[in-house]
Each structure stands twice: as structure tokens, then as C-alpha cells.
C-alpha positions in Angstrom: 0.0 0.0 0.0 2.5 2.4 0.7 4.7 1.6 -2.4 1.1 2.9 -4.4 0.7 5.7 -2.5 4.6 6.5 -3.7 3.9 6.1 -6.7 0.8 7.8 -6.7 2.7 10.7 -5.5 5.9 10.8 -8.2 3.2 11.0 -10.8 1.2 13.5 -8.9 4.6 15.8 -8.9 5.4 14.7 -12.9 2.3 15.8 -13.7 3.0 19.2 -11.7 7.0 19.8 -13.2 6.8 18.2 -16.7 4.3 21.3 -18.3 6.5 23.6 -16.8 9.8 22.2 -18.4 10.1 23.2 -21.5 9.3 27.0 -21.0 12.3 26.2 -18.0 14.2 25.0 -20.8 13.1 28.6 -22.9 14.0 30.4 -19.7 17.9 28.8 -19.9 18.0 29.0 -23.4 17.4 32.8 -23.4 19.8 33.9 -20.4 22.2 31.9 -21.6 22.2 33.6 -25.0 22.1 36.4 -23.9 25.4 35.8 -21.8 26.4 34.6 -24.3 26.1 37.1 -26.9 27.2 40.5 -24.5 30.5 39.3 -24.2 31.5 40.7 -28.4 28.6 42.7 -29.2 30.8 45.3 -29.7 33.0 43.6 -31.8 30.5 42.0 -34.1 30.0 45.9 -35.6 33.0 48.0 -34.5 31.5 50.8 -36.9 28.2 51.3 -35.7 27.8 53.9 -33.7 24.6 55.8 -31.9 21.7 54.8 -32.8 22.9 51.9 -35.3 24.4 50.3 -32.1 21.6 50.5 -30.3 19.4 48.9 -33.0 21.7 46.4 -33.3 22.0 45.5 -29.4 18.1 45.6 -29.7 17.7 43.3 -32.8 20.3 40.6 -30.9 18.8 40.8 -27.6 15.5 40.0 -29.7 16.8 37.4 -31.0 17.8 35.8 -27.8 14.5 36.4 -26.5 12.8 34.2 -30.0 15.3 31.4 -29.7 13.9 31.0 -26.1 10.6 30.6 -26.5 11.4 29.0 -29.7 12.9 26.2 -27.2 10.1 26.5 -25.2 7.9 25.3 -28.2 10.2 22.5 -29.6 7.4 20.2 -28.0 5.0 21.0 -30.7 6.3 22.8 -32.9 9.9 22.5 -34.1 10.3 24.5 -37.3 11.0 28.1 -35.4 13.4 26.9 -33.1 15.6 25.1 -36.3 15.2 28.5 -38.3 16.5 30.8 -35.4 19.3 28.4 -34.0 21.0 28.5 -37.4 20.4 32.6 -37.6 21.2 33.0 -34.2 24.8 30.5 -35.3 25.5 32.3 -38.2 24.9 35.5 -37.0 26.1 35.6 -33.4 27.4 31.8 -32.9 24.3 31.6 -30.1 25.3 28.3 -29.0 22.0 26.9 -26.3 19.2 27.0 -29.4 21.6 24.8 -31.4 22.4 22.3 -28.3 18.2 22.2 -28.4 17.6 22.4 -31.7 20.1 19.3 -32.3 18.8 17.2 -29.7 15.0 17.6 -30.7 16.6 16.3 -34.2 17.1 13.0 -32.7 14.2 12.4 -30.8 11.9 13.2 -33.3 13.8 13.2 -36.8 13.3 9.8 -38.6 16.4 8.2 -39.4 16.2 9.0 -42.8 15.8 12.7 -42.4 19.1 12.7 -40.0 21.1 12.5 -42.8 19.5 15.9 -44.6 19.6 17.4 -41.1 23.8 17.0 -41.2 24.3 18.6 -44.0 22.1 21.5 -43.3 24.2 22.2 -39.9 27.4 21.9 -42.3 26.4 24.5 -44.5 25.0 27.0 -41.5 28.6 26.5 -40.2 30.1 27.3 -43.5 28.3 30.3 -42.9 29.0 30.8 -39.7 32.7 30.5 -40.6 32.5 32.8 -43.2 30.3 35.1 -40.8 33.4 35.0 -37.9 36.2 35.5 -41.2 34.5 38.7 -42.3 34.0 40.3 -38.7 37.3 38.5 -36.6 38.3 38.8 -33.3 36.5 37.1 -30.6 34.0 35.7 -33.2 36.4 34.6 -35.7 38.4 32.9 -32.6 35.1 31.6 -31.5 34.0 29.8 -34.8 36.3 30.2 -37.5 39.4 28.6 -36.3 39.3 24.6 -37.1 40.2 23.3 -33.1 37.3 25.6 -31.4 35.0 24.8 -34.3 35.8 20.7 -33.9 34.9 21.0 -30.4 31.8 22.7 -31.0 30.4 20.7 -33.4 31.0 17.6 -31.1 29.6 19.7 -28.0 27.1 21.6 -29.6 25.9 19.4 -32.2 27.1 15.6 -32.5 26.6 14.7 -28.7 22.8 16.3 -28.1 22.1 14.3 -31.4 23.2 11.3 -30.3 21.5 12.2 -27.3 18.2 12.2 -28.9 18.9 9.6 -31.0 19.0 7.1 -27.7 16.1 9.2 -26.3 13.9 7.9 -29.1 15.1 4.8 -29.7 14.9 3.8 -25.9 11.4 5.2 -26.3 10.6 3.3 -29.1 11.8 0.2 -27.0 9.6 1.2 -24.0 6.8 1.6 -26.3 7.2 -2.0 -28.5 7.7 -3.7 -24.7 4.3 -2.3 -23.8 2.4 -3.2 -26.7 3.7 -6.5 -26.0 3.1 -6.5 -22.4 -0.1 -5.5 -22.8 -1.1 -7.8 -25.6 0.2 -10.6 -24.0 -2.1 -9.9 -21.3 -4.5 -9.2 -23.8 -3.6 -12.7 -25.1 -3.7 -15.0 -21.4 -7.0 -13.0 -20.6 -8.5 -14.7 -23.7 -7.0 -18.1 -22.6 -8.2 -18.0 -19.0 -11.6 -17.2 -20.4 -11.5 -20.0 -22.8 -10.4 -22.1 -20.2 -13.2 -20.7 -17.8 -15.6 -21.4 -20.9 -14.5 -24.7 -21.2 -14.5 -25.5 -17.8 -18.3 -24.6 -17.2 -19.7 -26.1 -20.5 -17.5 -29.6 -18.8 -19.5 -28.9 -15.5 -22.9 -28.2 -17.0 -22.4 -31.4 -19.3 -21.8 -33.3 -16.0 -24.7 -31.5 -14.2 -27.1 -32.2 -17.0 -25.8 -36.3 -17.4 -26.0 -37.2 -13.9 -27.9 -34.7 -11.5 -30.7 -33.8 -13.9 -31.2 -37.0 -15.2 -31.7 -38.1 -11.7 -34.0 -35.4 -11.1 -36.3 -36.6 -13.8 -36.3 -40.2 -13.3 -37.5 -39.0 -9.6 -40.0 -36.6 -11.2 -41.5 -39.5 -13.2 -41.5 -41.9 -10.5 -42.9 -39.3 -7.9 -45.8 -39.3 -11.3 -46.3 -42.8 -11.2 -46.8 -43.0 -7.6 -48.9 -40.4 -7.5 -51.7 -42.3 -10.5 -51.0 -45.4 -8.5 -51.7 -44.5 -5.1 -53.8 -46.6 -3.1 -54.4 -43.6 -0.3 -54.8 -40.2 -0.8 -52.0 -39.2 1.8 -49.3 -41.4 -0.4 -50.7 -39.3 -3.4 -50.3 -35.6 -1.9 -47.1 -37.0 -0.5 -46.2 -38.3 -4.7 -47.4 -34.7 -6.1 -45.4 -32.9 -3.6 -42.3 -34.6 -4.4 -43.2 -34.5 -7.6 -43.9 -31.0 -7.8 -40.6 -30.2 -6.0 -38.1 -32.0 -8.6 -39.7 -30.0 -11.6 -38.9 -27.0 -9.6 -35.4 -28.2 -9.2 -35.5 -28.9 -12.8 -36.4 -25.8 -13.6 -33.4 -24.4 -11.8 -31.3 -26.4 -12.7 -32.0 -25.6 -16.3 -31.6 -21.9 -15.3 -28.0 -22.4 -13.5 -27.2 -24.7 -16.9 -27.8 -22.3 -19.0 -25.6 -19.5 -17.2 -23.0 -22.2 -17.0 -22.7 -22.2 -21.0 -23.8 -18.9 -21.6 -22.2 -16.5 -18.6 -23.4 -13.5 -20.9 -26.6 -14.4 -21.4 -27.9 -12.3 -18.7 -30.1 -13.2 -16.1 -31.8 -16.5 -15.8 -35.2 -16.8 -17.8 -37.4 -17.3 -14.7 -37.5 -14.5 -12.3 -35.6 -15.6 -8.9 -37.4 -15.6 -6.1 -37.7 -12.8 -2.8 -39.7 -12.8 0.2 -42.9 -12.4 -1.4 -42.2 -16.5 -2.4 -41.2 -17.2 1.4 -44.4 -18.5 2.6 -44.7 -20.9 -0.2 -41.4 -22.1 0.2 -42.5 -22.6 4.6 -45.4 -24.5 3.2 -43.8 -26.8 1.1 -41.6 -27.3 4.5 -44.6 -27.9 6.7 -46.1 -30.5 4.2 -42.7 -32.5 4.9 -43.4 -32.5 8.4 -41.7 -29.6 9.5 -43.3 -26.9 12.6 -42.2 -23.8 10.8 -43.8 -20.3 12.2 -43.1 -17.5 10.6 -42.6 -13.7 12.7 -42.9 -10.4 11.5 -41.2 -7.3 13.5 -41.2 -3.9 12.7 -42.5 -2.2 9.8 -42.7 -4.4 6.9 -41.9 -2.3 3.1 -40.4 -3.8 0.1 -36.7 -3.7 -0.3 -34.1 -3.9 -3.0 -34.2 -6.7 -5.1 -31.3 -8.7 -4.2 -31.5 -8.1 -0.4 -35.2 -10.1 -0.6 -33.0 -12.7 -2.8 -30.5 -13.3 -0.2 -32.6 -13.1 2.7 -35.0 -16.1 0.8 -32.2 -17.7 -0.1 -30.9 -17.6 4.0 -34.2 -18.9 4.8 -34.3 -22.0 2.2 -30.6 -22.7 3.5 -31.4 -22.6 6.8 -34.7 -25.4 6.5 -32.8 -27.2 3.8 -30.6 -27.7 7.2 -33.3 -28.7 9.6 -34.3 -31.6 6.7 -31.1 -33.1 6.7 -29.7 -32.5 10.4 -32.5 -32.2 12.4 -35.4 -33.9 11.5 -38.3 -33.0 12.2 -37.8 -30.0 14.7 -39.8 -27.3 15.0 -38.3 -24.3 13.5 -38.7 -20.4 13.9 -38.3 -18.2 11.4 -38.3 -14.4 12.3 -37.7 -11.3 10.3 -37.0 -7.9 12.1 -37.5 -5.0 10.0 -34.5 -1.9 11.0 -34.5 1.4 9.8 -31.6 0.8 8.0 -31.2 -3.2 7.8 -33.3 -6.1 7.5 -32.7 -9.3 10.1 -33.1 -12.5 8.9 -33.1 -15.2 11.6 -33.7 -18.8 11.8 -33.6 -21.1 14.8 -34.8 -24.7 15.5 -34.7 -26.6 18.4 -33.1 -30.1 18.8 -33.9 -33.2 16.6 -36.5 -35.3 17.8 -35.0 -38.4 16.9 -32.3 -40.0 15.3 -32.3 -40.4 11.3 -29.3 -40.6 8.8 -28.0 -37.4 7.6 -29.0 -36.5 4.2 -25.2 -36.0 1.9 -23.8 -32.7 1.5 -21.5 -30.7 -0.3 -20.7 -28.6 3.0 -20.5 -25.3 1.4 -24.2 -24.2 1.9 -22.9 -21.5 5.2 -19.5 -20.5 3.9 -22.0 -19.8 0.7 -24.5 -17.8 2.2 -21.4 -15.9 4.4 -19.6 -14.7 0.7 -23.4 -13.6 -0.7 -24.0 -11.7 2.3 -20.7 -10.1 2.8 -20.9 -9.0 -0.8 -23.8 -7.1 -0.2 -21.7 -5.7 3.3 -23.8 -7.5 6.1 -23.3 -9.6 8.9 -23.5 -13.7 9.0 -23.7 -15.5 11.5 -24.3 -19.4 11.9 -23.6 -21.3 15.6 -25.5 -24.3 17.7 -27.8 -23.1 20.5 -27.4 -24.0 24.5 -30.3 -26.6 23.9 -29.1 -28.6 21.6 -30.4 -26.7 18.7 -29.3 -24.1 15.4 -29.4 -20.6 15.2 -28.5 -18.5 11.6 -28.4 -14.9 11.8 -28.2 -12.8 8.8 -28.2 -8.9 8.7 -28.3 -7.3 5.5 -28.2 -3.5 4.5 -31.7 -2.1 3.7 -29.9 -0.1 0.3 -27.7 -3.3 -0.5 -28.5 -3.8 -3.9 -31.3 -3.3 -6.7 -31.3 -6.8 -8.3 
């Protein structure tokens, strides 16, 4: 966390400093020319005098001024600061708008155009050298005479070009590794996909050959009980099984289809809320099951997938009494808060002994993920007499289905 929060804050100050850096770099390139320039203004024109001087000191400081925010520009537009580093070279061997001008060359020049670039800068120095042999003195010393000018065209000109040169081809590098990176990522995204894809068509394959196919075969004998009955009880008993597995058909054919289609939306038939609860406790009393229900505080609809995951605490819950507890009486109560719903479910102890339905054993640590993605409380333990208590408090505003 605080290696993010580092970085956060580097880019927070790069995205302060890096608008302000190339009208820095104008700043520099304009007091430095202008250094540069006062130390043989006077001998560029030893015969102008009065007001010719003044014109000219005018015109060079001017020029000073351009090549700066020339610089200052390069980012966008390169052109001006090109044009006044070689007038500025020829006319007054300004030196900081060629070390710029140079360097922008090979960051931003393609390699094909470097070559035109070179022999543009050899003929601005012939002119430059002629330039310093007409005037002399300091500015023939300064760029006329071969040693100085070797040096500055290795200082001023060959090492900010190669300088831009590794600039952009370093960038270049950064940006192929990124395109990589990301469309190798690009790449194992699609594989874990078609793996996930290929994984839930195997498990609905399996769920369809072997669960629902058991289903049915209990549907259709649950049917031909319930024709053959000899008592009527044996027949309610048939159509409530019966009627039970096509449900579970039913949703099983809904979590199928998601399985193979996990785009296809929501399931066909619309999942059930609390309005559903009570025929869900009937179908638990018909089993032999005391269920009461309890109502507290003020009753109003909520979001959608709060009802869904307080039904679907409920049907846990009793599914639980069926196969742990037989046939003990069972409370459910729901408690209405201004800002939360309760959902609680407690039965007392079994009444006698029976052999515990099979289980996957992930029905509680299921129920505890669905409600703590909605941002409630779960809470699941064994009562003092011998009984079962599930708690489940869920946010009012959790969700709207």
C-alpha cells in the first residue's frame, strides 16, 4: 500500500513539473544567449555607432528572446526553433538554441531525415565560418578557427544528437515492450476465459448427465406414484415430491444455461424474494416440519437482491433442519430496522435420530460470501439446547437486483 501511494505521489509531482519544463528549458536557453552574446557585441560591428548600435543590441537581444521561447515550443512545434538556432549561429554563434535544436533532431527526426539534417548544420557552419572570417576577433576565434569549431560541433551538435537519438530509440523500445506487455495480457486473458468457458460447458455437461437426469427419473417416478396410489395421503405426499423436482429442474436448467452462456444475462425465470417465502415454509410444513413465521417492525419492500439473499438464508437454513435435524420445530423471524433487515432462523433439537442426508458442505460459507458481498453480517452457531441458530443482517440499500 505504501509503495502505491509513492507512486501515486511521483506522478502527482510529474504531472505538476513536466508542463513547466520546456518553458524552464526557454528560460535557460534565453539567459544563456544572452550571456552569451554581451561578451562581443561590440565587436561583431565595430563601426556602428549611436543609434545603429543601439538597433543592433536591440535586434540581438531580440533574437535571444525568440530562440527561447522557440525552445520553449520545440514540443509542438519544431520548425522556429531550427530557423533561429542556425540565424542565431551564423549571425552571433548563439550556441543553447543549437544544443536544443540538435537534440529535438534526434528524438523526433526519422532516421532517414538525420542524414538531410547534417548537412544542413554543415552548411550553416560554413556560414558561420565565413560570418566570424569577415567580422574577426573574438568571433572569428570563437568559430572560425578549425580546433574551437571541432569542439563545437562535437559539444554543440554531434553529442545532443546522439543524445536524442538514444532518447527515441529507448522510447521506441519502451513503447514495443508495452504493446507486448499488454497484448500478451490481452492474449492470457483470452486463454483464461476459454479455459473458464471450457470448464463450465464440462460442468454443465456433468450436471445435466448425472444430476438432472436423476431429477427426472425422480420426477417420473414421484408421477407414477402419485396415479397409483392406493391412499390419498401417499398421493399428496407423490405430487409434492413431484412438484418439488420439476422445480429443481427448472433451476437447474436456469444455472445450466448461465454455466454455458455466462453473458446471457439473467436466468429466464424470475428468482425468487420474500414475497415467495411463505410458499417455500409451506412446502416445508407438508414435509413435516413446525415452521412459524414472525414479522417485527414495519414491513416495506426492499431492493431486489436483499429479498433474494434473505429467501435464499431462509431455504438454507430449513434445507438444514431436513437433513440434520429432523423433524424439529423451526422459527423463522424477520425484524425490520430502519436501515437493515434481520433475517433469523432457529430450531430446536432433533427429535429423533435419522441418517443425515449428503452434502456438499459449502451451503454456510456460501451464504457468508453472498452476504458479505452485499456488506452484512453472518452469523451461523448451535444453541445452549441442543439446537441451530442463523443470523443474517443485511443492508436495507444493499442492492437493486
Amino acid at each position: 500500500m505504501e509503495r502505491h501511494r509513492t507512486i501515486e505521489r511521483l506522478r502527482r509531482i510529474d504531472r505538476l513539473i513536466d508542463p513547466a519544463l520546456p518553458w524552464i528549458l526557454g528560460a535557460a536557453v534565453c539567459l544563456l544567449s544572452v550571456v552569451s552574446v554581451e561578451g562581443f557585441l561590440g565587436e561583431l560591428f565595430p563601426a556602428a555607432a549611436g543609434p545603429a548600435a543601439v538597433w543592433v543590441r536591440f535586434l540581438a537581444i531580440a533574437t535571444c528572446v525568440a530562440s527561447g521561447v522557440a525552445a520553449g515550443l520545440a514540443r509542438r512545434r519544431r520548425w522556429p526553433v531550427f530557423v533561429l538556432a542556425a540565424v542565431g549561429w551564423v549571425w552571433l554563434a548563439l550556441w543553447p538554441a543549437v544544443m536544443v535544436a540538435s537534440y529535438y533532431a534526434g528524438t523526433n527526426l526519422r532516421r532517414a531525415r538525420v542524414v538531410p539534417f547534417g548537412l544542413a548544420t554543415l552548411a550553416v557552419t560554413g556560414m558561420s565560418i565565413g560570418t566570424g572570417a569577415a567580422v574577426g576577433g573574438p568571433r572569428y576565434l570563437a568559430t572560425a578557427t578549425f580546433p574551437n569549431l571541432a569542439i563545437l560541433l562535437a559539444v554543440l551538435v554531434c553529442l545532443p544528437l546522439a543524445t536524442g537519438l538514444w532518447v527515441n530509440a529507448r522510447r521506441l523500445a519502451v513503447d514495443a515492450l508495452r504493446e507486448r506487455a499488454r497484448r500478451l495480457e490481452r492474449e492470457q486473458a483470452a486463454r483464461a476465459e476459454q479455459a473458464r468457458a471450457q470448464e463450465r460447458t464440462r460442468i454443465a455437461r456433468e450436471m445435466h448427465d448425472v444430476v438432472a437426469h436423476r431429477v427426472s427419473l425422480m420426477v417420473l417416478h414421484a408421477g407414477a406414484l402419485e396415479v397409483g396410489a392406493g391412499d390419498e395421503r401417499t398421493a399428496e405426499a407423490a405430487a409434492l415430491i413431484r412438484g418439488i423436482g420439476r422445480e429443481a429442474l427448472s433451476d437447474l436448467r436456469n444455472v445450466l444455461g448461465v454455466l454455458r452462456s455466462p453473458y446471457a444475462g439473467a436466468a429466464t425465470v424470475p428468482q425468487p424474494t420474500l414475497t415467495d417465502l411463505d410458499r417455500l415454509l409451506d412446502q416445508t410444513r407438508s414435509l413435516g416440519i413446525d415452521v412459524t413465521r414472525r414479522d417485527e417492525g414495519t414491513v416495506r419492500a426492499l431492493p431486489d437482491l436483499v429479498e433474494r439473499t434473505a429467501y435464499r438464508v431462509v431455504q438454507e437454513a430449513l434445507t438444514n433442519v431436513h437433513k440434520h435435524a429432523g423433524g424439529a420445530s423451526t422459527e423463522v423471524v424477520l425484524r425490520y430496522l430502519p436501515d437493515e433487515i434481520e433475517v433469523a432462523v432457529r430450531n430446536g433439537p432433533s427429535e429423533g435420530s435419522r441418517e443425515p442426508l449428503p452434502g456438499a458442505g459449502l451451503g454456510l460459507s456460501g451464504l457468508r460470501e453472498r452476504v458479505g458481498l452485499l456488506g452484512g453480517e453472518f452469523e451461523a452457531c448451535p444453541r445452549p439446547d441442543g439446537g441451530f441458530g442463523m443470523t443474517a443482517r443485511l443492508p436495507a440499500g444493499g442492492g437493486t437486483g
